[in-house]
Structures are given as C-alpha cells and as structure tokens.
C-alpha positions in Angstrom: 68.8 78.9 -86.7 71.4 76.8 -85.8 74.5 77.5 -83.2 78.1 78.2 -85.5 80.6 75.7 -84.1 83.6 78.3 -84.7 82.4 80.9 -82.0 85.1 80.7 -79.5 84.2 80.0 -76.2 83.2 82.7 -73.4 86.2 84.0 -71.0 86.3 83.3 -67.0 84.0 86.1 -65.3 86.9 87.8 -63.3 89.0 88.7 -66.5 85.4 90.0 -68.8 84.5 92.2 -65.7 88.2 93.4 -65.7 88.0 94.5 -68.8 84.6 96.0 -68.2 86.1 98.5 -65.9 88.3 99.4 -68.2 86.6 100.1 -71.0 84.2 102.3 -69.0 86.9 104.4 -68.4 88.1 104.1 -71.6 84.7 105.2 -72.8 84.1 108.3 -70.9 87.3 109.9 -71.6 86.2 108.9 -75.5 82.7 110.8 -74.8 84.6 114.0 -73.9 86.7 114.5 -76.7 85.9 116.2 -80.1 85.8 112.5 -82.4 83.1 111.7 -84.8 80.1 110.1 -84.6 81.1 107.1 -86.2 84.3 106.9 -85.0 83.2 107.1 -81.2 80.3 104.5 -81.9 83.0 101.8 -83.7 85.5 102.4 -80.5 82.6 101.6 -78.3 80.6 98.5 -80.0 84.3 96.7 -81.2 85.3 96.8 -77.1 82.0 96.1 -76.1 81.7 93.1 -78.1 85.4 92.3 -77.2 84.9 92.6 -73.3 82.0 90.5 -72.8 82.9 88.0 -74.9 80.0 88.6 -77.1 79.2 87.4 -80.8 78.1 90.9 -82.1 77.1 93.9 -81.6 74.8 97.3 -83.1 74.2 100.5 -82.4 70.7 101.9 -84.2 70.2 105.3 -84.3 67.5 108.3 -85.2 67.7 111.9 -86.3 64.0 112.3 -84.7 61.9 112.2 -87.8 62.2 108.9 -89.2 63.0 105.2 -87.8 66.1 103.6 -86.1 69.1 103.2 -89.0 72.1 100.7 -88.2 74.8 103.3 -87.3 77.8 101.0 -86.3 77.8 97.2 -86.5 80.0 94.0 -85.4 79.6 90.6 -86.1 76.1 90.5 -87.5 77.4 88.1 -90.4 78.3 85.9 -87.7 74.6 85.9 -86.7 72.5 85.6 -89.7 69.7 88.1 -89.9 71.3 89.9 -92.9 71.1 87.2 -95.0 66.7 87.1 -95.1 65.1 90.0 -95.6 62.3 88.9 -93.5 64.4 88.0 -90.7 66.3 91.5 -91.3 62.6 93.2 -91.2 61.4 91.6 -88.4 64.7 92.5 -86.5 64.2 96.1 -87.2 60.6 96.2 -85.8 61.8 94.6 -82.5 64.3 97.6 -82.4 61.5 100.6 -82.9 59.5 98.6 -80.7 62.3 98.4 -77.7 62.9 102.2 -78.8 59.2 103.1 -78.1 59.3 101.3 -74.7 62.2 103.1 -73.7 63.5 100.9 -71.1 66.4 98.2 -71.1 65.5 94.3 -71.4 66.5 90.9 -72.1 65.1 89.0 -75.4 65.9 85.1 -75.1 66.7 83.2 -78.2 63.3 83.0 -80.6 61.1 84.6 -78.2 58.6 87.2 -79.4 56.8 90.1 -77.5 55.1 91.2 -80.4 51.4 90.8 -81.5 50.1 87.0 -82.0 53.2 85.8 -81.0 55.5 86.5 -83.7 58.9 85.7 -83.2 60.7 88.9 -82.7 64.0 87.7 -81.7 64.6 84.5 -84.6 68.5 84.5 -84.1 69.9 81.6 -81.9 71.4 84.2 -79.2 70.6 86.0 -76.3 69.4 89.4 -77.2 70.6 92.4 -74.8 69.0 95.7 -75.3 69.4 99.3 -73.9 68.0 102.8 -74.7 70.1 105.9 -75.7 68.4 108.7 -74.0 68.9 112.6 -73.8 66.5 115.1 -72.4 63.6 112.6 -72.5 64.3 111.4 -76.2 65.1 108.2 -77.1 68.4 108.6 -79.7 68.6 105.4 -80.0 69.4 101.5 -79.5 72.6 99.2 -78.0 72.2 95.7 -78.7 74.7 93.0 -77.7 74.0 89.6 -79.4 75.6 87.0 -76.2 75.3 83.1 -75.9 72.4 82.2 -74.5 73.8 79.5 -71.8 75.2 83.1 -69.3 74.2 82.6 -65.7 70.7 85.2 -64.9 73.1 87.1 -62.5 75.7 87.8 -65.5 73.0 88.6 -67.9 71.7 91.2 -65.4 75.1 92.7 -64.9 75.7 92.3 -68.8 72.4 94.7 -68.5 73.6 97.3 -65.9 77.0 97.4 -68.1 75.0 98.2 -71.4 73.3 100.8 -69.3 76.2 102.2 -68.3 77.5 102.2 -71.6 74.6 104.6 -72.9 74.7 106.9 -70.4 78.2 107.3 -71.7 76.7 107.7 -75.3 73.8 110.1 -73.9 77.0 112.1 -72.5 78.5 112.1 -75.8 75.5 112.8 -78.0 75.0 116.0 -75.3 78.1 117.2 -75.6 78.0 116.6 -79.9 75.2 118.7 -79.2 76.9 121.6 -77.5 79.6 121.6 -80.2 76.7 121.5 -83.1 74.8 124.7 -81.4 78.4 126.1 -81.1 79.7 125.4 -85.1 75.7 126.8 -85.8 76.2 129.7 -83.5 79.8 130.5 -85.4 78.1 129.8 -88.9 75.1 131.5 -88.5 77.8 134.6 -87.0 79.4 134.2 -90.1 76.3 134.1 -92.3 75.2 137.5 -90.8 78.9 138.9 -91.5 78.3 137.1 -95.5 74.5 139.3 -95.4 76.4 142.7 -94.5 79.2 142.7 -96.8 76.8 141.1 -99.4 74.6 144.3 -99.6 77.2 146.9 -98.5 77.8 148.3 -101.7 75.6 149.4 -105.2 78.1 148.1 -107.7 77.7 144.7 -109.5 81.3 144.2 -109.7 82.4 144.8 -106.2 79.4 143.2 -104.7 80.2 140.2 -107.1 83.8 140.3 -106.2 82.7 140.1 -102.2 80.2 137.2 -103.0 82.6 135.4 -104.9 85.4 135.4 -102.2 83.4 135.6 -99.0 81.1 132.8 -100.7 84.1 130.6 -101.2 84.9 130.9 -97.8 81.5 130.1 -96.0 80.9 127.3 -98.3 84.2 126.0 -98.0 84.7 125.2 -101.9 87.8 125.5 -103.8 86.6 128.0 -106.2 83.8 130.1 -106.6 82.6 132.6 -109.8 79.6 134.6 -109.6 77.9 136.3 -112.6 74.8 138.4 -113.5 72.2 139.3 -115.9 73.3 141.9 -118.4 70.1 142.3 -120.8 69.0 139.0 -121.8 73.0 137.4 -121.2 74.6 136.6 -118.2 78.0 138.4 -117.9 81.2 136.5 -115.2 81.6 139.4 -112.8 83.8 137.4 -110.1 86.2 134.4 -109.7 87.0 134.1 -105.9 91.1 134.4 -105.7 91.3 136.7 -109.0 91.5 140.8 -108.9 91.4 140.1 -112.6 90.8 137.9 -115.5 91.1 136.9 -119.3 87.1 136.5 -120.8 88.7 135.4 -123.4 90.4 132.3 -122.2 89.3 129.0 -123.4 87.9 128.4 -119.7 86.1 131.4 -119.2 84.8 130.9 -122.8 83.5 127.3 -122.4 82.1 128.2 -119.1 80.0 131.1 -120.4 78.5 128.8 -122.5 77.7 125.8 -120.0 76.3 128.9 -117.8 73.6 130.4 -120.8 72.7 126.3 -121.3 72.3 125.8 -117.7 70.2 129.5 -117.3 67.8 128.4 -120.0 66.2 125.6 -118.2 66.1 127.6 -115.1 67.1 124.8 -112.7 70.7 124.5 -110.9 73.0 121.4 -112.4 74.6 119.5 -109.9 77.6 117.6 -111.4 79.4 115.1 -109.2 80.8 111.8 -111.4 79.9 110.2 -114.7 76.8 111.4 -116.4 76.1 108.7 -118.3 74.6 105.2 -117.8 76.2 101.6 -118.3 75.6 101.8 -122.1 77.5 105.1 -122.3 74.2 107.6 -123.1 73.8 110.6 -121.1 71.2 111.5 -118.2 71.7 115.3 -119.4 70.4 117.0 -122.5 72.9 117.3 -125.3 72.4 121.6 -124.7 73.7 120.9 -121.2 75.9 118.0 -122.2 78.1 119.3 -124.5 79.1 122.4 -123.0 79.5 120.4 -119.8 82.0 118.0 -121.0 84.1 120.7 -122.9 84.2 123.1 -119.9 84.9 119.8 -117.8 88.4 119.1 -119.6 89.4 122.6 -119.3 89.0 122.8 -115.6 89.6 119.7 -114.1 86.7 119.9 -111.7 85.6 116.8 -110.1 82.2 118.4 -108.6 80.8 121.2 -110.2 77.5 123.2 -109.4 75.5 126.0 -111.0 73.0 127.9 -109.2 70.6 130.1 -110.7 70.2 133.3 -108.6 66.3 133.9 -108.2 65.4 137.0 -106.2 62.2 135.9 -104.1 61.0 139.5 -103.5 61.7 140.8 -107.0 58.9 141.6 -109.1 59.1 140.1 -112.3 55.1 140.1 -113.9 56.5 142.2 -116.7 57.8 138.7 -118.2 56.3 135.6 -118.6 58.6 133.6 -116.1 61.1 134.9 -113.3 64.2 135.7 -115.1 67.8 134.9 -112.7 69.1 137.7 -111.6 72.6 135.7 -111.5 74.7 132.5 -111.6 76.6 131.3 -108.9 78.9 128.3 -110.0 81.0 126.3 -107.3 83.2 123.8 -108.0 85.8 121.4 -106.3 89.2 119.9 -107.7 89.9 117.2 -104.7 86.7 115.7 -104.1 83.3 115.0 -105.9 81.0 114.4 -102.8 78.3 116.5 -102.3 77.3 116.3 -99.4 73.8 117.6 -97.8 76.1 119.8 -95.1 77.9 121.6 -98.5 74.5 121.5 -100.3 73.0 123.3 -97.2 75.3 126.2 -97.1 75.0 126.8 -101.4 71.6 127.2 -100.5 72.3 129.9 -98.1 74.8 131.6 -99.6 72.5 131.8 -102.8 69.7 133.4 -100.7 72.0 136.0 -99.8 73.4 136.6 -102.7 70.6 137.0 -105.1 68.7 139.9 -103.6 72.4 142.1 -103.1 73.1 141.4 -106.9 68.9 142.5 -107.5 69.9 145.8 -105.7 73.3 146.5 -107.3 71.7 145.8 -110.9 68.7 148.0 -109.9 71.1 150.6 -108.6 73.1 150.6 -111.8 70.3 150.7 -113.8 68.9 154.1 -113.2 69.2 156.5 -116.3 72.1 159.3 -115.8 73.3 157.5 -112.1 76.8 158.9 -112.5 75.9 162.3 -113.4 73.6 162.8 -110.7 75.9 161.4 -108.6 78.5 163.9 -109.1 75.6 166.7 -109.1 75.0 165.0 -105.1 78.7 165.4 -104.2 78.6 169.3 -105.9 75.7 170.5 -104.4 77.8 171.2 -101.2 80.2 173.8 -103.0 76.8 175.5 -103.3 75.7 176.2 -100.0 75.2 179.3 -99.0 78.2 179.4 -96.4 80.1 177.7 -98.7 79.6 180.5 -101.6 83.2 182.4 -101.1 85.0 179.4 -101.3 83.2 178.0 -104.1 83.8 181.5 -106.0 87.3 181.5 -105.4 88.1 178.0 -106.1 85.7 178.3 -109.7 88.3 181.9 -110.4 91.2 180.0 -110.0 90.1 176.9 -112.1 88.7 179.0 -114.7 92.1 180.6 -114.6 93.8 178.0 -114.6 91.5 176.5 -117.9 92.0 180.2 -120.0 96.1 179.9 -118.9 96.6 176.5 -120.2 94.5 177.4 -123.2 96.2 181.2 -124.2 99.5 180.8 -122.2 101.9 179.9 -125.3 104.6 177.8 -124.9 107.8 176.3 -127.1 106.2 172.4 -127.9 109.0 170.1 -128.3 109.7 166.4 -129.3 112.6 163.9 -128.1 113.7 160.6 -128.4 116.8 159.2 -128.0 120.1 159.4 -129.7 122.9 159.1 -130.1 126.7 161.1 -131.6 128.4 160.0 -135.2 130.3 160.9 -137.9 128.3 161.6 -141.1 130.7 159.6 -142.9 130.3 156.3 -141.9 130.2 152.8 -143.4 129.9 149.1 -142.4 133.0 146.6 -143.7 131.5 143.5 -144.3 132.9 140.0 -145.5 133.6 139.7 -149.4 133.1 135.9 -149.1 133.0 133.0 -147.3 135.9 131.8 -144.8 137.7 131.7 -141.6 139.4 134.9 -140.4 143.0 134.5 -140.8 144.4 137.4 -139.6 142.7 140.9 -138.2 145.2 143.3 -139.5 144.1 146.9 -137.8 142.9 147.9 -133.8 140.4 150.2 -132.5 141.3 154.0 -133.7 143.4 152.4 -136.4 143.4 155.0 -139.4 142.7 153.7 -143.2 142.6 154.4 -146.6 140.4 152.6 -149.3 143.2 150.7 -150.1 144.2 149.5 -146.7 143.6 145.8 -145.8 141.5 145.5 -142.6 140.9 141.4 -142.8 142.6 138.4 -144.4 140.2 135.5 -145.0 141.1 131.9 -145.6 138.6 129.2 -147.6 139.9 125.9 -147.3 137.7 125.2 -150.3 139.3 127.9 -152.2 142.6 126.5 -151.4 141.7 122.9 -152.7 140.7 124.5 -156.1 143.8 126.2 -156.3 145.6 123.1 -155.9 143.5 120.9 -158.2 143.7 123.5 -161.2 147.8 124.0 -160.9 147.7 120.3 -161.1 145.3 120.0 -164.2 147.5 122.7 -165.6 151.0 121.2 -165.3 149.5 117.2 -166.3 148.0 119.3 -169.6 150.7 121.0 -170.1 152.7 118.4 -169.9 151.0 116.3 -171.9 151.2 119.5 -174.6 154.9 119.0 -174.8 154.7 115.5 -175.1 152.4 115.5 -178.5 153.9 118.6 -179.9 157.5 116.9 -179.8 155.9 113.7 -181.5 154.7 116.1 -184.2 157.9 116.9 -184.8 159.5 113.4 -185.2 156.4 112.9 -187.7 156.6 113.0 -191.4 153.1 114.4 -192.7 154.3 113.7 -196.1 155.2 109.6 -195.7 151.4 107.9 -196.2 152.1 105.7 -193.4 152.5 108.2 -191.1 150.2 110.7 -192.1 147.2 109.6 -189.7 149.2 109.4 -186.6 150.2 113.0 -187.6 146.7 114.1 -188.0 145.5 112.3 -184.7 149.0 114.6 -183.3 147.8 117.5 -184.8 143.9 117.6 -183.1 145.0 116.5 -179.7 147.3 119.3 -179.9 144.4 121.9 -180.7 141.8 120.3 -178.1 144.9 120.4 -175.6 145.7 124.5 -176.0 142.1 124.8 -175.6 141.8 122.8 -172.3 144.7 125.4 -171.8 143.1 128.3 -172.0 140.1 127.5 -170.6 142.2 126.0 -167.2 144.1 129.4 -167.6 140.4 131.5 -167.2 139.4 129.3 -164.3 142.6 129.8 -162.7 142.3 133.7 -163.1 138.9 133.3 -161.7 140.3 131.5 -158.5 142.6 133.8 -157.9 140.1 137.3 -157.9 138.3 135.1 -155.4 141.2 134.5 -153.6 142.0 138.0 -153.9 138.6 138.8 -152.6 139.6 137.3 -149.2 141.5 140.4 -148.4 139.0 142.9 -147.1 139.6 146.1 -147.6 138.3 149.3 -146.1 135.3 151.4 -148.1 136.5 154.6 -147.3 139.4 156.5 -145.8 138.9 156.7 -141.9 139.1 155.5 -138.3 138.1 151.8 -137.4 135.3 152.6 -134.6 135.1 148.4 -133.4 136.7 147.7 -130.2 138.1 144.1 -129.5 138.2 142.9 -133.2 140.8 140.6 -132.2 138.8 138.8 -129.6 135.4 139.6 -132.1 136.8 138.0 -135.3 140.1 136.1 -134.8 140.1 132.6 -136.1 136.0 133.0 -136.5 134.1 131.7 -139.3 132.2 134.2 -141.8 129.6 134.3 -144.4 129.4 137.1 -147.2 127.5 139.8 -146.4 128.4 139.5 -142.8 129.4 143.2 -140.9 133.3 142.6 -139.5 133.4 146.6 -138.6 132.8 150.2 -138.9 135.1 152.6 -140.3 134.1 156.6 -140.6 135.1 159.8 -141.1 135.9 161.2 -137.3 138.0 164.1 -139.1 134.7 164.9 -141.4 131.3 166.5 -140.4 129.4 164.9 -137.8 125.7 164.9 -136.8 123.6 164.1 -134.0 120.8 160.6 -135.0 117.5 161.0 -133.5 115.0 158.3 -133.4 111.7 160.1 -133.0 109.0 157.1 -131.8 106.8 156.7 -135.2 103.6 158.4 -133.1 105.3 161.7 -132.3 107.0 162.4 -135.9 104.1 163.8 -137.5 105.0 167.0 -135.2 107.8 167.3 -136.8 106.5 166.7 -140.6 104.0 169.3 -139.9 106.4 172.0 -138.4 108.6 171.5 -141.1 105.7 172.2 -143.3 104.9 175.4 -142.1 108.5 177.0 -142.3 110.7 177.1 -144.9 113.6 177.4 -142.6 115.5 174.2 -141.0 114.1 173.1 -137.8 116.3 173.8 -134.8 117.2 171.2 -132.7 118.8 171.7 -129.0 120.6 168.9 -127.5 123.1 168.2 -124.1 125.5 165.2 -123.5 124.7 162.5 -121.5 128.8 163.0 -120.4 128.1 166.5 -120.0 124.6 167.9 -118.7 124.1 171.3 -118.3 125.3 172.3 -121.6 123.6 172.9 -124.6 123.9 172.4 -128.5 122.3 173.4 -131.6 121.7 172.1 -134.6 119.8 171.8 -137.8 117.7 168.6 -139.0 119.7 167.6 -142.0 116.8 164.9 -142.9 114.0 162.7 -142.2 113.8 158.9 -142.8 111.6 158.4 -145.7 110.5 155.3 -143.4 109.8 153.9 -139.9 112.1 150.6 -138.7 111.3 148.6 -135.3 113.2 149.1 -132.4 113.3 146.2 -129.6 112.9 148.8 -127.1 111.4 151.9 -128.2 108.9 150.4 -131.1 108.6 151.9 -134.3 111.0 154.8 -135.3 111.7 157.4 -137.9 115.4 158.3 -137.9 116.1 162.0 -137.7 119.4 163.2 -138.6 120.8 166.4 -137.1 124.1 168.4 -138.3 125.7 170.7 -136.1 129.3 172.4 -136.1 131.5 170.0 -134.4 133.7 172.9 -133.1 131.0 173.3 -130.4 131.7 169.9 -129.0 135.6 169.3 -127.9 135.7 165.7 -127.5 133.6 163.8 -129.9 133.3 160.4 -129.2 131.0 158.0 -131.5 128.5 156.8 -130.2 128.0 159.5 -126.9 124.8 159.4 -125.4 122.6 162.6 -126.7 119.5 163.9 -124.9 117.9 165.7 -127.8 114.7 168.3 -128.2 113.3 169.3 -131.8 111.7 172.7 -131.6 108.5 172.4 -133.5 107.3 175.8 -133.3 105.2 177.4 -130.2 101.6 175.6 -128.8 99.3 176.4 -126.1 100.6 175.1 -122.8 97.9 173.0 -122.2 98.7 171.3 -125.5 102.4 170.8 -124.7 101.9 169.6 -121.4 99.1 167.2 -122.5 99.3 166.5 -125.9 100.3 162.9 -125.4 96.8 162.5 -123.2 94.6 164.4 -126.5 96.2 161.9 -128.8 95.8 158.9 -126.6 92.1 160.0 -126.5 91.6 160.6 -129.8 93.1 157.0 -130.9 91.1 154.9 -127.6 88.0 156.7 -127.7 87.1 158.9 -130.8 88.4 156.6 -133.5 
C-alpha cells in the first residue's frame, strides 16, 4: 500500500508528550464518571489519535462469548483496510490473535507473525497494540495506526502510553461493572416487588390492573394492556393509566381483533417499522395484516408487541395444544427501537405474569366461589362463644325485615312545581313586524279589548301606499272617460265607436275599482292585525317588556307575554318525572275520591297546604332538566295562601294511599331492579 501524501506531518516531541499528560488526566477523570460506553471510547481514541500525532485509531471489543467487534474507530479510511475484504479479514485475525496473547507489542509496516508467513499487518504504518484487561480477562484491543519513520525510544513510550491508556479503560470497564451489578441488583429488587404484587390477589381484574401498571413501569414502555382467556376469547382486562375504559371504542375494538389474530398462531408479533418489502407486499399474513394496519392508524404506535401469556407449569393435556392463558400487548409512541435490553425485560415481566393470571382464572373458576365465600366469613357468627351475639343481632334483623314489611306507612310522590293562576294564556304576535310601541308594564291590568303591542311592517306600509296610488290614478282616469262620454253623441255615426270604446273602458275601470277597493280592505285588517290585543281580561305577568320587545323584530306565532287571571282560581302545577306517575294513575284508580295533595312554599317552609288534583296530563313532554314529565295540576282555595305570586316555588307531595315502609323507603331501589335486572 502506498503512503497518502496529505497526512500532515508528526508534531515536535515536547508538545505530543505535553499533551500526553494531559489527556491522561483527562482520561481518568472520564473513567470515573457515569458516561456510556461509546461515548467514553470516542473521547479516548479521537485524543489519542490527536496527541500522538497519529493517522488512526480503534478500539475492538468482546462481550466474552464471541470475537473482537470494532467498537470505536478514527481514521481507518485514511488507512485502507476497509476497502478489501481480505485485507479487512486478515486485519481482524491479527486482532484475536494479539487478544489471545494478551500482552502489548509493536507490528511494523507488512510484517506477519502468523503461520507461513502471512502478512498480518498489510497497511503501510506502524501498528501499536495493547490489551484491555480486567480480572484476568482480556476485554479487548487499542490499536494506534503511527508513521512508521518514529525513533525505537518514541515507539516504546508510544507503547507505555497505550498501556497507560488501558489501564484507564480496565478502570472504566470495572467501574461500568459495579454500576451494571448495581442497575441488576435494583431491577432484579424490583422484579421481586413486580412477582409479589403480581400474585397478591385471586381476581383477574385487579391482578390485571397491577400487571398492566406495574408492568409499564419495569419495562419502561409508554403503554401497557393486559388481557385474558375468557372461554375460547380473550377479554382486555387492563390498560396501564386507566381505572376505566370504553370496549366499545374504535381502538379497543380494532385491537381485540389484532389480539384473537395474533393468539391464533400462538407466537408473539413484534412490530417495529414498515412490514412490507420494496415492492410494497407484506412479510405478515393478511389475518395478522389487516387487523394490524387498522389498529395501527387508530393508535399511533410506532412499536408495538403482543405477547402470548403461556403458563409453563399449567397442565393443559386436556387440549391438543397449550392454550394462552393471556395477552400482554406493549407498545411505544416516541420510538420504534426494540432493543434486546427492552426485549429482555418483556420476557420477564411475561414470566411473571402468566402464572398470577393462571391462578386468578383458576381461582375464579370454581363453581359457587362467592357463596362459599360469604359462608367462610359467616361461619364466625356461629361459634359457640359467639352464639348470644349472633342470636341477638339475627332478632333484631329479623325485626327489622317483619317492620319494614308490616309497619304501614303514607307512600308519597313529588316533583317540582311551581304557583299559577288557572286562568292563564300566552299573547303571541298576529303577524310579522317590528315592535313599534309596548303599550302596558308588568301588573298592568287588561281587558280583551285592550291593546298590549303595536306592530309596524314596512312591507305592509309600501302596499298601503302603492294601492292608494293605483286607486287615485284609476280613479282618475274614471272621471276622465266618463266626462268624454258625456261630450259624445251615441246617436251621430261618426261618433258612435269612440263612444262604445268610452263606454267599455268605463266598465273595466269600475271593476279595477272594486277589486283595488277589496285589496285595500284586505290591507287594512292586516294592518289592523298589527295591534295586538290581549286574549282575556287580566294581569300582564312579563317583567321588562320594554327592554324584551322594544324596537325588536317578530314573526307570527311568536309569544310577546302572559296575561292571567290573578283575581280567578289558582292551582298549584306539578311535574311528576314520567317513571313515578303510574303511582299516581293507580291510586287514583282505587278511590273514587280526589287525591290529596300537601304542599309548602319555597318563601315559606314550615307551612302546609292542601289541595286536590284537578287533572293529569293525558301526555309526557321533556324537560331539559328533570327528563320526561307528566303535568299534574292541583286546585286549592287561594284564601289559604295570602300573597300569591305567579310563579312561587312549590315543594309538593301527592298522597297515593298507605304502603309498607319498606316499600316507601325503597321503592325507587325495587323499580330500578326490576327495570336493570328482571326485564
């Protein structure tokens, strides 16, 4: 190989040994501190290189059970072995061989030490190797790749420095070591703490909720869902950071059905990028394919895994192959790597996991479990110093049971309502139009006849105009042919067609007449209609009409106020929710007298009110708040009540005859049992 003219030239000696010194320091403070393998290998190797003035540099490295791999590198392109295999190959064998030996040397530019004098070192530079050893163990190899026309004495010290440099790597790689036994120690701590919580309870939810949460933790994923086998289905029991979720969520859908695709095979799926090849078909089966690509776009995952849960220890001969006792799916939204550290602990956490969800399921599946459970936690009233207090705690429930059965008791129904007069009615618009003029105030009495509102339509008022105007030019135009009639002699032969041409236009004109005459009376009942006037005779109950309705626009139909009756009966509206009326149907049914009804106002608590219902809504209407609700109206002798005020708050009970207490205390819970559970 030849030498590459663009190598700069080596430094004087006093300034590389300067900077020797103080990268050794440099160096050792690096081997004491918490930094990464790679990183720690790049710092040394780039000043390395740097300080003696060298052309490259590598560090090669083994995990004990296979051959020295280039960790770190600098410069090799500037060399040339990576460009020939061979040369490459025959590189790495001088490096397993100088591992083997164990001991520093010097390899001079294509010189061999190998068998039948192969060239071992092929590259055009002096070759400067030194072990990396801990506890008797080679780790490794420093190489420095230096010119070869150094003095003997500087490639010596060049030597003695490389040595010096590994002993700062072996004190590296021993205290990497510590901190590995320590982060093992900590994890396998934590492991043990995964293992106790794992089987410390029977149920499959709350031991899926603790593998699903603790899991997330040890593996360090960002989400984790755990579920089981339920018959021949597997059932999501657990999503680490939910107390609760939606199965029926396009997510959890989509992801039930990647997990039964995935459980079929019977082997975990390991999703971390594209799954297919360069001319877009798939690695995966369409079953698993599918599913995968659907559940994909609803979550966003960038790696996804799902781990069948096989109990080792479980005894499955009944079937022809083991059967999962779970899934375990993890999954990550920052990052798709996969590494064989996060690989590791899914492992681990799945061995823990299956056998605790085994025992739950096991647990769960014996026949009558919570009975005889609750038999377990009686059978202590039962003992025989335990007799008088079981005794007398049975007489008082079983008093208690015949009381709330025998006791009777009045069984009433509310709702809420409200005070009014029964003669009461809406004022609504008779058209169209802008309010002109809001004529009566709150409390304001009227009559039937009494104008309430004034209305203006600008479109009205434009047909108003345009008709008086077609009726004064036709008009007009009437006098103007009926005064030429009379200046015409019908009897002269040469006037005797204009007359007749006089005559008609005077008949068609009458009728445009008349018929401009009916659209004008027309106009004006509409315009009349603009006046609203009140239904009935009464008390406007609307507060702030003016600032409701002055200068506002309307449409017909609209409600402007209510006007009632305050001097008439009034009655107390109840709306009953739709679920509790038949009570009162059925009570009415079996009297033939009117149902009382006791009420207090809101205003005034403390005293009471009867009345009578007066009727039931034929119907239920929907209330924003309350739901669906029959009206029940409620008549009563006002003189009971001195200031009535429409509208008053009402707290309101319909007596519907007399039930057992227990009924009336707990009808709501018989009726929500019968509706949930027996229908």
């Amino acid at each position: 190989m030849s030498h590459d003219p663009s190598i700069t030239q080596p430094r004087p000696v006093d300034d590389t040994w300067h900077e020797i010194e103080e990268l050794i320091h440099e160096i050792a403070g690096l081997a004491r501190e918490e930094v990464s393998l790679q990183d720690f290998y790049r710092s040394l190797i780039d000043r390395a290189v740097e300080s003696l003035g060298a052309v490259a540099g590598a560090v090669w490295l083994t995990d004990g059970s296979g051959p020295l791999q280039l960790q770190y590198q600098a410069g090799l392109t500037k060399v040339g072995l990576q460009k020939y295999e061979a040369d490459w190959k025959v590189h790495s064998h001088l490096m397993e061989s100088a591992a083997r030996h164990g001991e520093a040397q010097i390899v001079a530019p294509h010189s061999g030490t190998g068998a039948g004098g192969d060239l071992t070192n092929s590259t055009d530079y002096l070759l400067l190797l030194s072990p990396i050893r801990l506890d008797g163990e080679t780790l490794g190899m420093l190489e420095i790749f230096q010119r070869p026309d150094t003095s003997r004495s500087a490639q010596q010290g060049f030597l003695r420095f490389l040595g010096a440099l590994c002993e700062l790597a072996t004190d590296f790689h021993s205290h990497l070591r510590q901190r590995q036994m320590q982060d093992r120690s900590t994890l396998w701590g934590q492991f043990q703490q995964f293992a106790e919580r794992a089987h410390s309870s029977l149920d499959v939810n709350e031991t899926a909720y603790v593998l699903a949460n603790e899991g997330r933790r040890l593996i360090g994923c960002d989400r984790l869902s755990v579920a089981s086998r339920r018959g021949s289905r597997m059932r999501l029991r657990a999503v680490s950071g939910l107390d609760s979720f939606d199965r029926r969520s396009n997510l959890l859908r989509g992801l039930d059905k990647l997990i039964r695709a995935v459980t079929a095979t019977g082997e975990p799926l390991w999703y971390t990028g594209p799954t297919t090849d360069a001319n877009g078909v798939s690695n995966l089966p369409p079953q698993i394919d599918e599913p995968l690509n659907k559940y994909l776009d609803e979550s966003n995952a960038r790696m996804l895994a799902i781990i069948p849960l096989f109990d080792e220890q479980a005894d499955d001969t009944a079937t022809n192959r083991k059967l999962p006792v779970g899934v375990m799916v993890v999954e990550q939204f920052d990052s798709s790597q996969a590494g064989d550290a996060l690989r590791q602990r899914v492992a681990a956490v799945a061995r823990q996991s299956a056998p605790a969800l085994r025992n739950a399921q096991e647990h769960q599946s014996i026949p009558f479990l919570p009975v005889l459970k609750l038999l377990r936690k009686t059978l202590w009233f039962f003992q025989f110093r335990q007799l008088p207090k079981t005794a007398t705690v049975l007489i008082l429930l079983i008093g208690a049971i015949l009381a709330l059965a025998l006791v009777p008791a009045d069984f009433e129904i509310s709702g809420t309502a409200e005070l009014q007069p029964q003669l009461r009615r809406d004022v609504f618009a008779t058209g169209d139009g802008v309010v002109r003029k809001v004529l009566v105030d709150q409390n304001s009495d009227v009559t039937p006849e009494t104008v309430v509102v004034r209305l203006r339509n600008s479109e009205l008022d434009f047909k108003l105009s345009q008709l008086l105007g077609d009726l004064q030019t036709t008009q007009q135009e009437l006098d103007t042919v009926q005064i030429s009639l009379r200046s015409t002699n019908p009897n002269e032969p040469r006037e005797q067609a204009q007359y007749n041409q006089l005559a008609a236009r005077e008949v068609e004109l009458k009728s445009e007449l008349k018929s401009l005459d009916k659209l004008l009376a027309i106009l004006n009942n509409q315009i009349a209609e603009l006046e609203v006037r009140s239904p009935i005779a009464g008390q406007v109950l609307t507060w702030d009409l003016h600032k409701t309705l002055d200068a506002r626009p309307v449409k017909r139909g609209q409600v402007l106020m209510t006007v009632a009756d305050v001097n008439g009966p009034w009655v107390v509206e109840i709306k009953v929710a739709d679920e509790h009326i038949g009570h009162v149907l059925a009570a009415q049914r079996d009297t033939d007298k009117e149902l009382k009804v006791e009420f207090m106002l809101a205003a005034n608590p403390g005293v009471s009110h009867t009345g009578e219902i007066l009727r039931v809504a034929k119907t239920a209407e929907r209330d924003d708040t309350d739901g669906p609700t029959v009206l029940v109206t409620v008549r009563f002798e006002k003189s009971q009540i001195a200031d009535l005020r429409p509208g008053a708050s009402v707290v309101p009970r319909i007596h519907c005859g007399r039930r057992a207490i227990g009924y009336v205390w707990f009808h709501e819970l018989f009726e929500a049992v019968q509706k949930r559970l027996l229908f």
